[in-house]
LONU-592398 format. One record per atom (N, C-alpha, C, O, CB): residue number from 1; atom name; x, y, z; residue in three letters. Coordinates in pm, whole numbers, m for minus. Glycine has a CB too. Example, Ala and Ser with C-alpha at 12.3 -4.5 7.8 and 13.67 -1.06 7.14 Angstrom:
# LONU-592398
{atom 1, N, {1319, m569, 780}, Ala}
{atom 1, CA, {1230, m450, 780}, Ala}
{atom 1, C, {1320, m330, 780}, Ala}
{atom 1, O, {1424, m332, 846}, Ala}
{atom 1, CB, {1131, m447, 905}, Ala}
{atom 2, N, {1285, m225, 708}, Ser}
{atom 2, CA, {1367, m106, 714}, Ser}
{atom 2, C, {1290, 3, 787}, Ser}
{atom 2, O, {1341, 114, 804}, Ser}
{atom 2, CB, {1408, m60, 572}, Ser}
END
This chain:
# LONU-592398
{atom 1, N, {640, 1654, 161}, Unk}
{atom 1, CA, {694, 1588, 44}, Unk}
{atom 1, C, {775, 1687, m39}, Unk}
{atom 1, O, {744, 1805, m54}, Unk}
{atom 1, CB, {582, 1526, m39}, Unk}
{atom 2, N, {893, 1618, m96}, Unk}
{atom 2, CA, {941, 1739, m201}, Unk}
{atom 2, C, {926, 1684, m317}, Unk}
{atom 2, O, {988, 1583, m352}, Unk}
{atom 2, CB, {1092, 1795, m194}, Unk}
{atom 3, N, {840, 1747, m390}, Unk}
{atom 3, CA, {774, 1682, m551}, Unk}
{atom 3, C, {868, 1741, m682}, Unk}
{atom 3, O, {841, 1715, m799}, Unk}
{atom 3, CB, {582, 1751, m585}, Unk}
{atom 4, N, {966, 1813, m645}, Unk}
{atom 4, CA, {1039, 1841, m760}, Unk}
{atom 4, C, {1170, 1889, m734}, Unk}
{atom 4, O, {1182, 1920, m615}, Unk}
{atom 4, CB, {974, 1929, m839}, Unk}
{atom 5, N, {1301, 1912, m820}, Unk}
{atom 5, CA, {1431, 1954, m825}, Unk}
{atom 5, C, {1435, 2092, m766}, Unk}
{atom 5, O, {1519, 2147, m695}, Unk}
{atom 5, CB, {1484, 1949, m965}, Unk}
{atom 6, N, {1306, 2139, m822}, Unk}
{atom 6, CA, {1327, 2316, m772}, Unk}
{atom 6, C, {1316, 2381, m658}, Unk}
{atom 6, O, {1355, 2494, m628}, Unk}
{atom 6, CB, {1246, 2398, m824}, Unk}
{atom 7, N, {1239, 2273, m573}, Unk}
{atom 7, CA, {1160, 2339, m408}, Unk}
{atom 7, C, {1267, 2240, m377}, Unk}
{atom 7, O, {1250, 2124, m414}, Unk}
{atom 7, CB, {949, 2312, m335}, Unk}
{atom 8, N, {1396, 2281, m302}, Unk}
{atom 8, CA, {1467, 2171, m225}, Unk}
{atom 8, C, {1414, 2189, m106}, Unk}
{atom 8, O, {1513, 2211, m37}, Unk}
{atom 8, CB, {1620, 2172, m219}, Unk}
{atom 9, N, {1310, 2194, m28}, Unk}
{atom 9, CA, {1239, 2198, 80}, Unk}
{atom 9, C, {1109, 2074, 121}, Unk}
{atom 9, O, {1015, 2050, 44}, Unk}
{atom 9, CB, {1190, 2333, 65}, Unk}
{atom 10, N, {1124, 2024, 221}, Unk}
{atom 10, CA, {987, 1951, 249}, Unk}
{atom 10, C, {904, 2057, 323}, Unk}
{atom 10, O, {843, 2023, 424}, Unk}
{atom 10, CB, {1002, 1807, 344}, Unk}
{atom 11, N, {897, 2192, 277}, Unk}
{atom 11, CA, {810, 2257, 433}, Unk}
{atom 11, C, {627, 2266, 359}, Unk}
{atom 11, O, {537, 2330, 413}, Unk}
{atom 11, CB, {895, 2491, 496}, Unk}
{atom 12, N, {612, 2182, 224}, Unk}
{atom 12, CA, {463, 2164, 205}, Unk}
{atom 12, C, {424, 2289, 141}, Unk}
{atom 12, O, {309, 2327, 115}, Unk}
{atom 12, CB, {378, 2137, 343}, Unk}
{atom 13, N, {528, 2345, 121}, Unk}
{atom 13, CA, {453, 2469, 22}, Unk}
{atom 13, C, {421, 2406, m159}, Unk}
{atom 13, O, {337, 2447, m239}, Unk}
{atom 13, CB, {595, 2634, 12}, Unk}
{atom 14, N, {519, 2300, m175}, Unk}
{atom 14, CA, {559, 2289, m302}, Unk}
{atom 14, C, {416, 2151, m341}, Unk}
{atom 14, O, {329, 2128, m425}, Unk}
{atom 14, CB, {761, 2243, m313}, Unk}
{atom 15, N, {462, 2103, m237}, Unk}
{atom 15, CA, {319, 1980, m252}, Unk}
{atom 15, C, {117, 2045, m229}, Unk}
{atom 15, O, {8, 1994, m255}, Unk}
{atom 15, CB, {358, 1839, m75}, Unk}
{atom 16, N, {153, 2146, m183}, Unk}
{atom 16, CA, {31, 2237, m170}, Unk}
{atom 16, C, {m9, 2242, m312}, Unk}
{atom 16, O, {m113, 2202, m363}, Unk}
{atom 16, CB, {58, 2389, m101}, Unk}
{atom 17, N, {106, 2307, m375}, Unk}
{atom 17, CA, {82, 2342, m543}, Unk}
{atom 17, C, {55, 2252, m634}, Unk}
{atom 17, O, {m29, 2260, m724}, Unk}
{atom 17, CB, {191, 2398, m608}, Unk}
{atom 18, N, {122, 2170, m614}, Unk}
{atom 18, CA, {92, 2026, m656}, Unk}
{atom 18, C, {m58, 1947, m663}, Unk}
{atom 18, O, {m130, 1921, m760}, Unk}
{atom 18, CB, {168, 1952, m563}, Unk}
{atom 19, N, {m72, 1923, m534}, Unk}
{atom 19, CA, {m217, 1855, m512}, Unk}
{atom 19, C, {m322, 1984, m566}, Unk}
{atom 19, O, {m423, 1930, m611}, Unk}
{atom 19, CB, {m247, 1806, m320}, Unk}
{atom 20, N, {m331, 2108, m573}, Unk}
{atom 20, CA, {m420, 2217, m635}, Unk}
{atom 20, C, {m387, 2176, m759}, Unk}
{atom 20, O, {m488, 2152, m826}, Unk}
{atom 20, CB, {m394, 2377, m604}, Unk}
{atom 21, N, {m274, 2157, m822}, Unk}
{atom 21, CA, {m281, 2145, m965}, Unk}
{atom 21, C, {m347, 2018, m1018}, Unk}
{atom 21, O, {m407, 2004, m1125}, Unk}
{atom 21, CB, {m146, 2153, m1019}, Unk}
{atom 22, N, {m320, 1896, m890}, Unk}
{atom 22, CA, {m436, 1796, m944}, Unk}
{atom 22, C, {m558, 1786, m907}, Unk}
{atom 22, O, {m632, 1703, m958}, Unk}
{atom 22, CB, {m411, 1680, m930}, Unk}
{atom 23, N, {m597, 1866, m815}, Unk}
{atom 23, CA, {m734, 1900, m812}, Unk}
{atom 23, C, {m804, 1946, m930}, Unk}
{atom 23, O, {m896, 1879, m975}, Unk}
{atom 23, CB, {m751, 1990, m724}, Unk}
{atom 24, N, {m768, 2056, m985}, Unk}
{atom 24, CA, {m757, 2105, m1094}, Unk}
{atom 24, C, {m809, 2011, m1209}, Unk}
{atom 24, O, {m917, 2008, m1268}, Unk}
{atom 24, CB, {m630, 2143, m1103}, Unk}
{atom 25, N, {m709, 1946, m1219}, Unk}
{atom 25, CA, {m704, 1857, m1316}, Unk}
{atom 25, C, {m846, 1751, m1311}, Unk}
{atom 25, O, {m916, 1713, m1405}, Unk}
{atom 25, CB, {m562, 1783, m1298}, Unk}
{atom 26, N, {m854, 1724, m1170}, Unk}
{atom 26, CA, {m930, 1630, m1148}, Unk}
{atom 26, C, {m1100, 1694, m1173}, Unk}
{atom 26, O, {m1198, 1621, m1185}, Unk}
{atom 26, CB, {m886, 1574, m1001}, Unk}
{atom 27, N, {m1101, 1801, m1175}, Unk}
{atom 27, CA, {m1236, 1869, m1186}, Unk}
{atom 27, C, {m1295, 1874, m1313}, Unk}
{atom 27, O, {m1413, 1885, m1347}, Unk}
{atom 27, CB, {m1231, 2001, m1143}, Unk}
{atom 28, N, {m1158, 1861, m1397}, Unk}
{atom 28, CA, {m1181, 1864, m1540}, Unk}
{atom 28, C, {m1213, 1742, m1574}, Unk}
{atom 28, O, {m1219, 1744, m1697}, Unk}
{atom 28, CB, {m1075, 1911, m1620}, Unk}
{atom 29, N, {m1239, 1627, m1531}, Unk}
{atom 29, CA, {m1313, 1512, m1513}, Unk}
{atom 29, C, {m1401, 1456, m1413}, Unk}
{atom 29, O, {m1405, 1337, m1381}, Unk}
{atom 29, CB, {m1246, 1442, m1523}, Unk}
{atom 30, N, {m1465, 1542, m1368}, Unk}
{atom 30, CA, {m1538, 1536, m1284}, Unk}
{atom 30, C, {m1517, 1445, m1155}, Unk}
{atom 30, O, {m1591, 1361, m1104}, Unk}
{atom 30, CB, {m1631, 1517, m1345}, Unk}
{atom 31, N, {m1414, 1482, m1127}, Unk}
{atom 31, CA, {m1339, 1376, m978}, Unk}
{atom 31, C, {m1291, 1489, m883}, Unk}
{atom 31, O, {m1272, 1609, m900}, Unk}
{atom 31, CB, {m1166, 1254, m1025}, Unk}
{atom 32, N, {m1276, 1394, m761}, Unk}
{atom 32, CA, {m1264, 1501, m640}, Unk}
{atom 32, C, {m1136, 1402, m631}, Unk}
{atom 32, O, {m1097, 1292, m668}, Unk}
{atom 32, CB, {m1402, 1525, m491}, Unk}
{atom 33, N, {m1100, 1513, m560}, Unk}
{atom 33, CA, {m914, 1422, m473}, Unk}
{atom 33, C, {m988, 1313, m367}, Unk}
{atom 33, O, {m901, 1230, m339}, Unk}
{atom 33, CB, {m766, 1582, m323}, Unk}
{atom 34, N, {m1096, 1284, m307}, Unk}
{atom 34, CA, {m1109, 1178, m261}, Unk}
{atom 34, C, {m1135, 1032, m386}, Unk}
{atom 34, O, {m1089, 919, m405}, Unk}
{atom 34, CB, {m1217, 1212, m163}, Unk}
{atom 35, N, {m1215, 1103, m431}, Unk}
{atom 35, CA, {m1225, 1014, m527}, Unk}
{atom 35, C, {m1152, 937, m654}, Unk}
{atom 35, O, {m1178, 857, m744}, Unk}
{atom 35, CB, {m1292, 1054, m556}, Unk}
{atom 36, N, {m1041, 1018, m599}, Unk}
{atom 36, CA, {m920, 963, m699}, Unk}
{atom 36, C, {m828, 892, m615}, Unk}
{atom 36, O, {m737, 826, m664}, Unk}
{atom 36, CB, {m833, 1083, m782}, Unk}
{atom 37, N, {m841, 899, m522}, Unk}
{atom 37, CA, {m744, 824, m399}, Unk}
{atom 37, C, {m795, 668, m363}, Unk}
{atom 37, O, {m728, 575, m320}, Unk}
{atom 37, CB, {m757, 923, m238}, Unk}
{atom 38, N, {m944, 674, m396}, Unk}
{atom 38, CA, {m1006, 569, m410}, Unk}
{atom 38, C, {m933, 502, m517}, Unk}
{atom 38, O, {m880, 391, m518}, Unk}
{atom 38, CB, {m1140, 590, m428}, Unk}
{atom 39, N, {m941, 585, m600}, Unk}
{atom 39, CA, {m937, 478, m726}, Unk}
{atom 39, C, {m767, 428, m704}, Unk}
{atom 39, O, {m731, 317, m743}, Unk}
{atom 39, CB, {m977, 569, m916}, Unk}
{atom 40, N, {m678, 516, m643}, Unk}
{atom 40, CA, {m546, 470, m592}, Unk}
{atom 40, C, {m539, 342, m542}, Unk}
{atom 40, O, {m459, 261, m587}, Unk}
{atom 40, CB, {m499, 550, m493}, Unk}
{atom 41, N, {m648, 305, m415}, Unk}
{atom 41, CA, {m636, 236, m351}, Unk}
{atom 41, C, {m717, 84, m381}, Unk}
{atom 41, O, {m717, m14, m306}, Unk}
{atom 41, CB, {m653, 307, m255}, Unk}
{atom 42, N, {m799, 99, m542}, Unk}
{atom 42, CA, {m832, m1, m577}, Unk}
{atom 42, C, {m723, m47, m680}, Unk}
{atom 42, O, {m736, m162, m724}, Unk}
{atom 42, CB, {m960, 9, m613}, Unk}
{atom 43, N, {m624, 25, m720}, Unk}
{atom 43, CA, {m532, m10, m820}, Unk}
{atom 43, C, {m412, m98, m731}, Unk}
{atom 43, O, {m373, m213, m752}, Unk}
{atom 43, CB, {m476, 134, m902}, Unk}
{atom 44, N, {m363, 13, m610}, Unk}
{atom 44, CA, {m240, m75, m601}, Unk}
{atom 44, C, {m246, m91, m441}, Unk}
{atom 44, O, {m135, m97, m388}, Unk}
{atom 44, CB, {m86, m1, m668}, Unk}
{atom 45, N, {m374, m101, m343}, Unk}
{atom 45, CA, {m384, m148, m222}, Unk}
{atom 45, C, {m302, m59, m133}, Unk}
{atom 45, O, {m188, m15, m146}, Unk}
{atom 45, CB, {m347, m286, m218}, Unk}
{atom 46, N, {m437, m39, 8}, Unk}
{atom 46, CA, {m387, 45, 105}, Unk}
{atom 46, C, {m271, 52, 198}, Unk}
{atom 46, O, {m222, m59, 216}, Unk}
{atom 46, CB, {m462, 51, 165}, Unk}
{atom 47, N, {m209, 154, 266}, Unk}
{atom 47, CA, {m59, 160, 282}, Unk}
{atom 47, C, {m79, 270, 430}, Unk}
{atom 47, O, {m138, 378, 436}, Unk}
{atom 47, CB, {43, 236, 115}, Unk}
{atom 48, N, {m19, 207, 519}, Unk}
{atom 48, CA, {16, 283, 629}, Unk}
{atom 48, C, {91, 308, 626}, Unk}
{atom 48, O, {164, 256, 542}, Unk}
{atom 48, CB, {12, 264, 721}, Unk}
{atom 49, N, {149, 424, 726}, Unk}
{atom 49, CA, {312, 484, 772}, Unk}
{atom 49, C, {309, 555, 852}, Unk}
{atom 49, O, {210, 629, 855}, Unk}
{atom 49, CB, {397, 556, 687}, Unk}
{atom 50, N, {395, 568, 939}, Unk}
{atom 50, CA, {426, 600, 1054}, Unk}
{atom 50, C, {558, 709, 1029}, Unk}
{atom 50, O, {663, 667, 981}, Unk}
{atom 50, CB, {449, 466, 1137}, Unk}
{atom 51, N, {541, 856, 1069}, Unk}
{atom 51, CA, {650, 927, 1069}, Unk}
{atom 51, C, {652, 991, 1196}, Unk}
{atom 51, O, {566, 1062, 1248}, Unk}
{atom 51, CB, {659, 1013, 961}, Unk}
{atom 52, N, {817, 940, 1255}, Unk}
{atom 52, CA, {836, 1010, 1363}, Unk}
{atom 52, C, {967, 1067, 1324}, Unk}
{atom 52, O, {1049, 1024, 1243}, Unk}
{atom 52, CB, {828, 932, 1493}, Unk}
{atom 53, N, {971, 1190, 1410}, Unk}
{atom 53, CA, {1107, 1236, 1479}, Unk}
{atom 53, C, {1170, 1244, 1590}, Unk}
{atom 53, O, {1120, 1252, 1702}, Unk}
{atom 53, CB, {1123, 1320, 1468}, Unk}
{atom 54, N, {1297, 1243, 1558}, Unk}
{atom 54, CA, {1399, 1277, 1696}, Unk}
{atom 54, C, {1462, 1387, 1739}, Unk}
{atom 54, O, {1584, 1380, 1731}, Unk}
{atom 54, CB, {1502, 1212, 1698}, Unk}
{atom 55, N, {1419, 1479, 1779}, Unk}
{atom 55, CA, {1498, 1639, 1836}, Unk}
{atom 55, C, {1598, 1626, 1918}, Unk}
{atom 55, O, {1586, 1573, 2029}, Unk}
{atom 55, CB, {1407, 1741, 1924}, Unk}
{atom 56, N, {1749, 1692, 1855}, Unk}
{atom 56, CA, {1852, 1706, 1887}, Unk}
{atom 56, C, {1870, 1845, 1932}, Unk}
{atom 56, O, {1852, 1925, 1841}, Unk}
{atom 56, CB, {1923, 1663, 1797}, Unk}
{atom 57, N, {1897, 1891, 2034}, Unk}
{atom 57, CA, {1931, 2034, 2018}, Unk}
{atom 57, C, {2133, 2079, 2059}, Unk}
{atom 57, O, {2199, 2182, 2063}, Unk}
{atom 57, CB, {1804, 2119, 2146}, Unk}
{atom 58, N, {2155, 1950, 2079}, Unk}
{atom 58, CA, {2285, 1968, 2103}, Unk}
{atom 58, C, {2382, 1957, 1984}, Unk}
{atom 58, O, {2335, 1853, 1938}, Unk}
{atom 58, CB, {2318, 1880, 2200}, Unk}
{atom 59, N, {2481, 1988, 1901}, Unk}
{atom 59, CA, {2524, 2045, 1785}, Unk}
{atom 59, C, {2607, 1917, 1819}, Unk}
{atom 59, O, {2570, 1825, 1746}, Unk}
{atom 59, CB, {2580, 2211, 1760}, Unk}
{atom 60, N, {2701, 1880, 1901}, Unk}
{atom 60, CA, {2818, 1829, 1914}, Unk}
{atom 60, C, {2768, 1678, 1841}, Unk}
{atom 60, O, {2817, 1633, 1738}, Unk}
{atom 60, CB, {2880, 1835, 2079}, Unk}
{atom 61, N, {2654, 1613, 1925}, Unk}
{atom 61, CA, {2565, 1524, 1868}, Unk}
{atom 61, C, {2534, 1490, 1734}, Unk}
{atom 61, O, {2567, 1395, 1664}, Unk}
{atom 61, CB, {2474, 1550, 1906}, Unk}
{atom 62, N, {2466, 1584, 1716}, Unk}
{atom 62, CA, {2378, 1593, 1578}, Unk}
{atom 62, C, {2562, 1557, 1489}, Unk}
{atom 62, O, {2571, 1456, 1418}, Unk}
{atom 62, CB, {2262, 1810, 1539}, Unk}
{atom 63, N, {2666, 1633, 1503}, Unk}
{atom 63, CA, {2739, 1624, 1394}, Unk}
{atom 63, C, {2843, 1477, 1404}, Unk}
{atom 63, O, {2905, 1418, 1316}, Unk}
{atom 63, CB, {2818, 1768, 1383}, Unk}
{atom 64, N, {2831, 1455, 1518}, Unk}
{atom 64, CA, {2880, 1297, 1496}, Unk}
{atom 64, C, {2797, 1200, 1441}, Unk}
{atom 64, O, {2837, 1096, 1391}, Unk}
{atom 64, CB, {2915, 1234, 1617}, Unk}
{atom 65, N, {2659, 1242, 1454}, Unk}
{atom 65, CA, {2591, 1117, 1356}, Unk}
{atom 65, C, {2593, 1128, 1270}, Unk}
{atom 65, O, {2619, 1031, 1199}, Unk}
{atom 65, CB, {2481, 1075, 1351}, Unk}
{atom 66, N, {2568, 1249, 1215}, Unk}
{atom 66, CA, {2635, 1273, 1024}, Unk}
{atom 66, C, {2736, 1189, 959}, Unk}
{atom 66, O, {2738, 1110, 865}, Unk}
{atom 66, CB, {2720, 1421, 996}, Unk}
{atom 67, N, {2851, 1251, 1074}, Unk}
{atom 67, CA, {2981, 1221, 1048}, Unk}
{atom 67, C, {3002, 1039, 1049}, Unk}
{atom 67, O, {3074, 966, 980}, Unk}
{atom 67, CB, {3071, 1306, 1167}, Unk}
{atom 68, N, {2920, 1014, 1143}, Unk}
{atom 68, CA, {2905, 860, 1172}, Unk}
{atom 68, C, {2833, 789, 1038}, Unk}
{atom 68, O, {2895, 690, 997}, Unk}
{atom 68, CB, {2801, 835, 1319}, Unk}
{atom 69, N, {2749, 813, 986}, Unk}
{atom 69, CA, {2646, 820, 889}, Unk}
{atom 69, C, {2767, 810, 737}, Unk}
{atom 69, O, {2775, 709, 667}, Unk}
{atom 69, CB, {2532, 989, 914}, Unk}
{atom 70, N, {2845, 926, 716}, Unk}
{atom 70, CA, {2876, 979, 650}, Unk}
{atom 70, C, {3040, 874, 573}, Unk}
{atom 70, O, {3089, 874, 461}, Unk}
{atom 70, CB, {2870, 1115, 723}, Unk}
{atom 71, N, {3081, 788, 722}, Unk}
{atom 71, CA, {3199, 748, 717}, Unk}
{atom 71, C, {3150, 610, 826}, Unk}
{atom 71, O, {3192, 579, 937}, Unk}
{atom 71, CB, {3322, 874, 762}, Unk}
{atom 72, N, {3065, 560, 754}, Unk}
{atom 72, CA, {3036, 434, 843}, Unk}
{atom 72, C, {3043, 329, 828}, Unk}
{atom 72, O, {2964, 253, 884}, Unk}
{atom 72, CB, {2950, 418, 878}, Unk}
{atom 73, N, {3146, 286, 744}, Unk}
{atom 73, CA, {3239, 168, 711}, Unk}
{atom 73, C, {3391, 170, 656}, Unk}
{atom 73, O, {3453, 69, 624}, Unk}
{atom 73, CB, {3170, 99, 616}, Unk}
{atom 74, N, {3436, 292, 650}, Unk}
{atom 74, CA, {3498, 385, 624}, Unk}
{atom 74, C, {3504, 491, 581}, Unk}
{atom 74, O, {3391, 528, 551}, Unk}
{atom 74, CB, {3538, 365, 597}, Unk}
{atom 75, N, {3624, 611, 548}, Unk}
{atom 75, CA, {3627, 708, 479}, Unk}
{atom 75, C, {3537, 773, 397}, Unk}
{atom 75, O, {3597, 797, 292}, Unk}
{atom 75, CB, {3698, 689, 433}, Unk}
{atom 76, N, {3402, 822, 390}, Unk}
{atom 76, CA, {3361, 873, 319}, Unk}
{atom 76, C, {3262, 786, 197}, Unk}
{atom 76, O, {3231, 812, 80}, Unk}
{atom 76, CB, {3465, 938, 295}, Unk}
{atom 77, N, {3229, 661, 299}, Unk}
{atom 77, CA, {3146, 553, 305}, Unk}
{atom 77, C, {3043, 576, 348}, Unk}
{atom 77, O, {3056, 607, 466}, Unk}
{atom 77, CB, {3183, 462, 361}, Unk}
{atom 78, N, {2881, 579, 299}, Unk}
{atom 78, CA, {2755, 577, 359}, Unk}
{atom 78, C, {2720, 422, 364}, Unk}
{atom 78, O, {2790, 342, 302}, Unk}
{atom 78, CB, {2649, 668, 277}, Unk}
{atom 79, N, {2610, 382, 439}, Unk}
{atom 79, CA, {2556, 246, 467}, Unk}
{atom 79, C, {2510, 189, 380}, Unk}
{atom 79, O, {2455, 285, 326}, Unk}
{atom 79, CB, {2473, 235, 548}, Unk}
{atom 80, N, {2476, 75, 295}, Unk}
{atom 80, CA, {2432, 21, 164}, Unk}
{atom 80, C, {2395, m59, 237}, Unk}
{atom 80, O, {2459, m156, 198}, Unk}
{atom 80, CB, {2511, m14, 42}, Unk}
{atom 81, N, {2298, m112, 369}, Unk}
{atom 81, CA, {2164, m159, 416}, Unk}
{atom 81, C, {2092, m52, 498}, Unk}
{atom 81, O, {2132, 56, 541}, Unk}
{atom 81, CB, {2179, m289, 501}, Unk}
{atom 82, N, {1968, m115, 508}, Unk}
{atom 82, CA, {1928, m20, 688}, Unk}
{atom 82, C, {1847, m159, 716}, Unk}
{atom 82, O, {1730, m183, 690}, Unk}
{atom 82, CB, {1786, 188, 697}, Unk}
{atom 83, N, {1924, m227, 764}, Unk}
{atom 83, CA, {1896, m386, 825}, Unk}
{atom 83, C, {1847, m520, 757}, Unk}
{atom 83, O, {1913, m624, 764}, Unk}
{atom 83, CB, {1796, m375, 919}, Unk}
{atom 84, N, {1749, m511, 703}, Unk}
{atom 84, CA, {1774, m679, 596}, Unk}
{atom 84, C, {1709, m590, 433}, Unk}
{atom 84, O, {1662, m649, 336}, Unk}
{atom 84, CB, {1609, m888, 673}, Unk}
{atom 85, N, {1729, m420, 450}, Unk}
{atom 85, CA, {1723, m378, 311}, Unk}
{atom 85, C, {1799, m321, 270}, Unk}
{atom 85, O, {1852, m231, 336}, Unk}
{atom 85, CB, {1642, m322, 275}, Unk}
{atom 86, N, {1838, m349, 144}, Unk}
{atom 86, CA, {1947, m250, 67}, Unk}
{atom 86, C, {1925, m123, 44}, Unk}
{atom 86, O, {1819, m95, m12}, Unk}
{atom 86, CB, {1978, m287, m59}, Unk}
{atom 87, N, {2002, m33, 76}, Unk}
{atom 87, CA, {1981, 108, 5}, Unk}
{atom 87, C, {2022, 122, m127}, Unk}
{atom 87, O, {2124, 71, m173}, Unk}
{atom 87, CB, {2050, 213, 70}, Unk}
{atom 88, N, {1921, 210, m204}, Unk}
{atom 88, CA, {1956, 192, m346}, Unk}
{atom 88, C, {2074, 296, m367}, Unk}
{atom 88, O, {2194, 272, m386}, Unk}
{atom 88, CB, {1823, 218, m449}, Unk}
{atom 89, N, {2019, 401, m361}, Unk}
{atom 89, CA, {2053, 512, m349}, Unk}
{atom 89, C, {2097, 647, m225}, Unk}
{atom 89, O, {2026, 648, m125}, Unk}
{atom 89, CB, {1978, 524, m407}, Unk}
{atom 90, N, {2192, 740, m233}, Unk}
{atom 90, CA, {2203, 804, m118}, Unk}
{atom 90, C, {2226, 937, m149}, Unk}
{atom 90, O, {2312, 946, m236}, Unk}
{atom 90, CB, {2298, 751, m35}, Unk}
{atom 91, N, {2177, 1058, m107}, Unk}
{atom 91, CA, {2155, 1212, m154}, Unk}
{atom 91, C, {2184, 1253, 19}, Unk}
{atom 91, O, {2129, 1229, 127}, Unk}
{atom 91, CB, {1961, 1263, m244}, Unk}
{atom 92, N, {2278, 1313, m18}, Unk}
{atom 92, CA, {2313, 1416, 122}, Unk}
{atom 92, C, {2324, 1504, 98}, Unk}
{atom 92, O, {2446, 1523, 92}, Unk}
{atom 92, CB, {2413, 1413, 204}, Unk}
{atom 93, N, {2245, 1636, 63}, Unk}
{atom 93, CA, {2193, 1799, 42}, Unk}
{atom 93, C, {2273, 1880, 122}, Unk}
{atom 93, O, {2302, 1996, 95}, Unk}
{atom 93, CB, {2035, 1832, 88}, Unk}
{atom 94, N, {2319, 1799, 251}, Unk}
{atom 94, CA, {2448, 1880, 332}, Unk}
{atom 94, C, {2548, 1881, 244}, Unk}
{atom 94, O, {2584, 1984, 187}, Unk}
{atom 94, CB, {2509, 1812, 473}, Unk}
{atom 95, N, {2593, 1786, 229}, Unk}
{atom 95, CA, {2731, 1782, 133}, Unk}
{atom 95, C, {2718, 1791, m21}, Unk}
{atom 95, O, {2829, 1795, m77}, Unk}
{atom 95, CB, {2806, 1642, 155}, Unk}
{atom 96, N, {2603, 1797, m112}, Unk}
{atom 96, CA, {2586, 1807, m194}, Unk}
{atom 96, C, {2612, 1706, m307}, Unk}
{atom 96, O, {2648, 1740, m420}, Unk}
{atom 96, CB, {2617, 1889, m187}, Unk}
{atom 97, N, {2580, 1524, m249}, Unk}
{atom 97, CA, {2635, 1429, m235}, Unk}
{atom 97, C, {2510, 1400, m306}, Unk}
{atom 97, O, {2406, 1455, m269}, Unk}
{atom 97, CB, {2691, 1378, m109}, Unk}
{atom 98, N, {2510, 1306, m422}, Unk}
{atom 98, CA, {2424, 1264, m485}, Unk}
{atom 98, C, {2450, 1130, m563}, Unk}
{atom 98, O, {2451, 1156, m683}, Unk}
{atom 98, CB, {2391, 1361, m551}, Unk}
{atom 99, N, {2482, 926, m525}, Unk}
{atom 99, CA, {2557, 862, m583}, Unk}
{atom 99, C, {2447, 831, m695}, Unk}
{atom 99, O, {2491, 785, m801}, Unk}
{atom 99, CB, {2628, 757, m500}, Unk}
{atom 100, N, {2281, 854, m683}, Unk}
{atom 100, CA, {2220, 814, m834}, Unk}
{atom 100, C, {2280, 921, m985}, Unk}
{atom 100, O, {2251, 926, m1105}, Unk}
{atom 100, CB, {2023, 838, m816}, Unk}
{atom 101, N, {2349, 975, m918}, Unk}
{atom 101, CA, {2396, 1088, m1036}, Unk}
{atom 101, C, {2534, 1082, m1090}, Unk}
{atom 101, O, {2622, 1096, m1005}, Unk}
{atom 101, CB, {2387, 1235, m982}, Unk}
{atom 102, N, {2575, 1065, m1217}, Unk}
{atom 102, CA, {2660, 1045, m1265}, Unk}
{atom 102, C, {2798, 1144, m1261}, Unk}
{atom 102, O, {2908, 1114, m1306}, Unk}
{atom 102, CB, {2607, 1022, m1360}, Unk}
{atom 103, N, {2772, 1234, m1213}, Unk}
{atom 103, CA, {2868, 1347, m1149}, Unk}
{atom 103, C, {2893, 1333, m947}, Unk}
{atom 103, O, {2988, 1366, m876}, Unk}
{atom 103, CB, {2769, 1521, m1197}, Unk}
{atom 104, N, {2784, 1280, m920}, Unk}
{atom 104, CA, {2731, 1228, m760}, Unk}
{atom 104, C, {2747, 1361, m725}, Unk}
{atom 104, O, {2816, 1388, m627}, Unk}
{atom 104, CB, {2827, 1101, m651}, Unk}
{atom 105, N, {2691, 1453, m793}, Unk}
{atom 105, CA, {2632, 1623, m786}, Unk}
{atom 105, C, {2520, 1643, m679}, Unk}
{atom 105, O, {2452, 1686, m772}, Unk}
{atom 105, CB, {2555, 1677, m944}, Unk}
{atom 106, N, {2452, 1651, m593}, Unk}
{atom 106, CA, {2304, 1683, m619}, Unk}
{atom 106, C, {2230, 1770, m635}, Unk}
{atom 106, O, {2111, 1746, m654}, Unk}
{atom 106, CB, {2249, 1656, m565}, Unk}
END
């Protein structure tokens, strides 16, 4: 997970710190991180997910789907579904492409 602006990384160092800091927190009320996950799951009901990946090791590939991705209804067009859902928003960290942002900075 990336839990903040500053760790632009998902490699789990930043969410490590995170969940310790609500552990933390949670001790100071006498709760354990299971026991608060409970209480997650009596508030707003349990949730599966499934994360897979796809390994590319060929470059030529990988950069036409970007590029495909990138210009896929035209020019410098990203997709606004991914099949009967709308995308709200789109952040491309390659290009530094950000459209929830009023500069579209990211």
């Amino acid at each position: 997970y990336m839990c903040c602006p500053f760790v632009l990384d998902k490699d789990g160092v930043s969410a490590a710190v995170i969940s310790a800091e609500l552990a933390c927190f949670l001790a100071t009320k006498n709760l354990s991180l299971s026991q608060q996950l409970k209480a997650i799951y009596v508030e707003y009901g349990y949730h599966i997910t499934k994360a897979s990946y796809f390994i590319c090791h060929d470059q030529d590939t990988i950069k036409k789907l970007f590029e495909n991705l990138r210009n896929y209804d035209g020019k410098n067009n990203y997709p606004k579904a991914c099949g009967k859902f709308e995308i709200s928003a789109i952040r491309d960290l390659t290009t530094g492409y950000d459209d929830s942002q009023p500069d579209k900075k990211a």
